[in-house]
N, C-alpha and C positions, 0 to 999 in steps of 0.2 A: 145215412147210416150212422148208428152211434157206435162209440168206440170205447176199450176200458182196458185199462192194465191186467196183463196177464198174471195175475198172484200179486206177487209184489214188487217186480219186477217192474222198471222205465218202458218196457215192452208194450206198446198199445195194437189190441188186434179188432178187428169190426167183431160186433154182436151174434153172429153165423160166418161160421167156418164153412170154405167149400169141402167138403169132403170128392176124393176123387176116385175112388176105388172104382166107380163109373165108369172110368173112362182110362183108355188102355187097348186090349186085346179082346175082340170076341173069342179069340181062340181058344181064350183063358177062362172064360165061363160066357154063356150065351145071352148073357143080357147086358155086355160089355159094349158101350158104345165106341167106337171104333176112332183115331185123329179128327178125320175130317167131320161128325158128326160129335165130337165135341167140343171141337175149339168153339163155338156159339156162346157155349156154358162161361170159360173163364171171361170171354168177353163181357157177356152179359154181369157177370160177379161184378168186376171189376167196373163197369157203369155205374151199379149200384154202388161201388164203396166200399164191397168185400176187398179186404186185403191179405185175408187169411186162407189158405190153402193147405189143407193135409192128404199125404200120398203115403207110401210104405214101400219098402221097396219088393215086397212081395205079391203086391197088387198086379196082375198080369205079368208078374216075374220079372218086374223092372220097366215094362211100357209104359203102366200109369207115370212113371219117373218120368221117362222121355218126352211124354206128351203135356206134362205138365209144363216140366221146362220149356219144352220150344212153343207152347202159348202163353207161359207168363213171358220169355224175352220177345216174342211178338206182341206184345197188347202194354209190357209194362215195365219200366225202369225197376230195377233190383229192387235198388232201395226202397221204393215203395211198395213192396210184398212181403209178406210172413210165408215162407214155406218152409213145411213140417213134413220130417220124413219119419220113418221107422225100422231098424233092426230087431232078429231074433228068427223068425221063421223061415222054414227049410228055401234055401235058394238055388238048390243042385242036389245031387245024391249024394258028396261026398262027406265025411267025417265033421270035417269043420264047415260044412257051409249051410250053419243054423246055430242059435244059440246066442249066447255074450259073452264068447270067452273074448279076450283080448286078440287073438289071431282074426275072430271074425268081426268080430268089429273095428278094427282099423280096415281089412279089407272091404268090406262093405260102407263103408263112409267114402273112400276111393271112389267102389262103383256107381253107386249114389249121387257122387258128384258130378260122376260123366255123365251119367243120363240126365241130371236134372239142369245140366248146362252151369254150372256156377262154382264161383269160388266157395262157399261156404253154405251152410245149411244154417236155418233160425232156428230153430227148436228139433232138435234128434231124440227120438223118445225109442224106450224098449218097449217092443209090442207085447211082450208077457213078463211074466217072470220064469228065469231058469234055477231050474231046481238042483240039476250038476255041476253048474258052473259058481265058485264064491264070489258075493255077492262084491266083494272088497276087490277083488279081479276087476268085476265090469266097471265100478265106479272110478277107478281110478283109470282104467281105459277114456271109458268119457271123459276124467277129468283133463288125459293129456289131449284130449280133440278140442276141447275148449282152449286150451293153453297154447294148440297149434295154430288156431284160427279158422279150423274148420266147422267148426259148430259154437254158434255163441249161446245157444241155452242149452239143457238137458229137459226130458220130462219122460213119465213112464206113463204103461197104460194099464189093462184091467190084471188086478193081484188082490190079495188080503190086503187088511190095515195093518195088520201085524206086521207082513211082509215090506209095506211101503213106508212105517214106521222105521222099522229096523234100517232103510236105505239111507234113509232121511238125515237120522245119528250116526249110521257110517260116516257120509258124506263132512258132517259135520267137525264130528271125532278126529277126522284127518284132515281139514282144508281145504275139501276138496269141492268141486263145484256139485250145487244138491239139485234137484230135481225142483223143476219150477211149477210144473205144470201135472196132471192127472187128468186121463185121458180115459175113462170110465165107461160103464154100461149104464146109464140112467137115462129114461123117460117115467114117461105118467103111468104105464102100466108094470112097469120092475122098479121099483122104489128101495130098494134093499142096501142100497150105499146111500141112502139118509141116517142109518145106524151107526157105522163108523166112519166110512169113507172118509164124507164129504164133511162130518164136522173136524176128521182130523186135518183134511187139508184147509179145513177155515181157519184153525187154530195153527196150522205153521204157513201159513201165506201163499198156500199154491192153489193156482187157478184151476179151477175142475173143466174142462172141453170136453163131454160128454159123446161118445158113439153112438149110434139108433137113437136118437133124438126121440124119432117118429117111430120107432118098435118094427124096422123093418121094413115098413109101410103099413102097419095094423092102423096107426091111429090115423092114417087116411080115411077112416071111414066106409070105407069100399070092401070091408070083409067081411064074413057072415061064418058059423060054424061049419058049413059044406061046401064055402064056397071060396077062392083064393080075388087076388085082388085082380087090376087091371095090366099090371105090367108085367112083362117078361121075366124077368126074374121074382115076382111073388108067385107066377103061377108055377116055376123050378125050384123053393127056396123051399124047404124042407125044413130049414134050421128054425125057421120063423114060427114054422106051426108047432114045431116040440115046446119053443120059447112063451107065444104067444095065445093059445088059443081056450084059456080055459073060460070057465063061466065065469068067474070074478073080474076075465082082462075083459069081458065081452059088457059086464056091467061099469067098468071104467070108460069104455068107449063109447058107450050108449052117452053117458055124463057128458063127454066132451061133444058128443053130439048136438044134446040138446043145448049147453051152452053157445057151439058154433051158429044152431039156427037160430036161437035169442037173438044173437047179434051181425047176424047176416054174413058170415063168413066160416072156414073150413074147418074139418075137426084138427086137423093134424094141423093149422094155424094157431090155434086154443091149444094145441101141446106144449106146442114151440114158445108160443107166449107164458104157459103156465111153468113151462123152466126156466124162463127168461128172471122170473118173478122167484124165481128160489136162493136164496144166500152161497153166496161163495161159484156161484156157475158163469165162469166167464164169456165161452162161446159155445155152443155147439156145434157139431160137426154136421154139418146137413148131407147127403146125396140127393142128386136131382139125374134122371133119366129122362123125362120133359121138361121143355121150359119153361110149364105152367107151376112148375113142381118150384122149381128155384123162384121164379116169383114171387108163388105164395109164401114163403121161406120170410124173403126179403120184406115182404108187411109184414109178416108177423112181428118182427122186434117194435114196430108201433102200436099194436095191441096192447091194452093197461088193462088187467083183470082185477074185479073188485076181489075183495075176502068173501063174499057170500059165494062169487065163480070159484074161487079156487075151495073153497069147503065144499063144495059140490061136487067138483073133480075130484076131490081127493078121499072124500070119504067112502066108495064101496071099495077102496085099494084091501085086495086079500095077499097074505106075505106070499113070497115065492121062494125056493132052494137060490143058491147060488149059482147064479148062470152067466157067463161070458168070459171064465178066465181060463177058460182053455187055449 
């Protein structure tokens, strides 16, 4: 497993993030695999070399937290893990329990803790942007979590540039601890944070870790316009087919197709590789449901794609609206 500093940051996280949203609660949506059917996954990560782990604490309502935690302290000493959690999304019915105002985020840092078993979190990101609450409220909230020792980095996820800009110079403006990392909607078939995004975060030093790597699981290769893929959640996931399924993402995948049969391996392996391969993209976030899934994951970062594979990939890309920062 290769490894590389997050932003700019002494922080080094391996080349694929696990992503955990996986695993938690069936109860919480039906393609949730359940403790005992995931602890496999972090093991297996952690053989390979992943040290990076991201959860939310809205993932199965705080499960994914519990179950993370009590397979990273089974399988691996603190310090040698990155776990990445996230505030903002509704956690209850009541008033404050969603958001970043400074009430819900010390509270939620608290419960976070408890489930995830630990003194501290490595990187606390806000899972959106909130539009009611000032932005100069949230950051100086994180910046006293960092100051307490409960959170040694900060990082945000999918917003504007303008908006991640503006946090950036807050942060700055007042001393206060900035945002390390960016936590984005980017694969092969939504390209649309190669515009501002990602060259703003090149230009101020923060690592991009990427959400839907793999579009969902589109660029598995296993989808067709009538037809859903093989897992439990693509043949439930609804969100996937409003996001992913026009004729332009279908001739994007065809690409990676034929690249993957060139060289004897998967298309959603040639994704993973062809991000791997873009400037300023630290980890990606991967989700794995089979273990064939996280395997393939795990080659991919030794895949090396020439300039004529990725001109190939990249050229039937047709632009897309804005999608993921809801």
């Amino acid at each position: 497993m290769q490894y590389v500093r997050l932003g700019q940051t002494g922080l080094r996280v391996s080349r694929i993030c696990l992503g955990t949203m996986t695993y938690g609660s069936s109860q919480w949506r039906d393609w949730v695999l359940n403790e005992e059917d995931a602890k496999p996954f972090y093991k297996r990560a952690l053989d390979a070399g992943i040290n990076f782990f991201d959860t939310a604490d809205v993932y199965s309502l705080g499960a994914s937290e519990e179950v993370t935690g009590r397979a990273l302290k089974e399988y691996a000493k603190r310090e040698d893990v990155v776990i990445a959690t996230k505030v903002c999304s509704p956690m209850g019915g009541g008033p404050n329990e969603r958001g970043l105002s400074r009430k819900h985020i010390f509270d939620s840092i608290d419960n976070s803790l408890r489930r995830l078993e630990t003194d501290y979190v490595d990187l606390y990101q806000i899972h959106r942007w909130d539009a009611e609450t000032p932005i100069e409220e949230t950051l100086e909230a994180l910046n006293d979590l960092v100051r307490a020792g409960k959170v040694r980095y900060i990082g945000a996820s999918s917003m504007y540039a303008w908006q991640f800009a503006k946090a950036l110079h807050t942060s700055d403006q007042h001393g206060w601890s900035r945002f390390v990392s960016m936590q984005n909607h980017y694969n092969l078939v939504y390209r649309e944070e190669e515009r501002e995004m990602i060259p703003l975060c090149i230009d101020r030093g923060v690592g991009v870790i990427p959400w839907s790597p793999l579009a969902r699981g589109f660029l598995a290769g296993n989808r067709s316009p009538d037809r859903s893929g093989e897992t439990a959640r693509s043949k439930s996931d609804a969100f996937a087919h409003q996001m992913y399924y026009s004729e332009g993402d279908f001739a994007v995948l065809k690409a990676a197709t034929t690249v993957a049969d060139e060289r004897g391996v998967k298309p959603a392996q040639v994704a993973l590789a062809w991000m791997l391969h873009k400037p300023g993209i630290s980890s990606p976030i991967v989700g794995a449901s089979k273990m064939y899934q996280l395997d393939e994951a795990i080659a991919a970062a030794d895949i090396k794609l020439s300039g004529e594979e990725i001109r190939t990939l990249e050229e039937p890309y047709v632009p897309h609206k804005v999608l993921g920062h809801g």
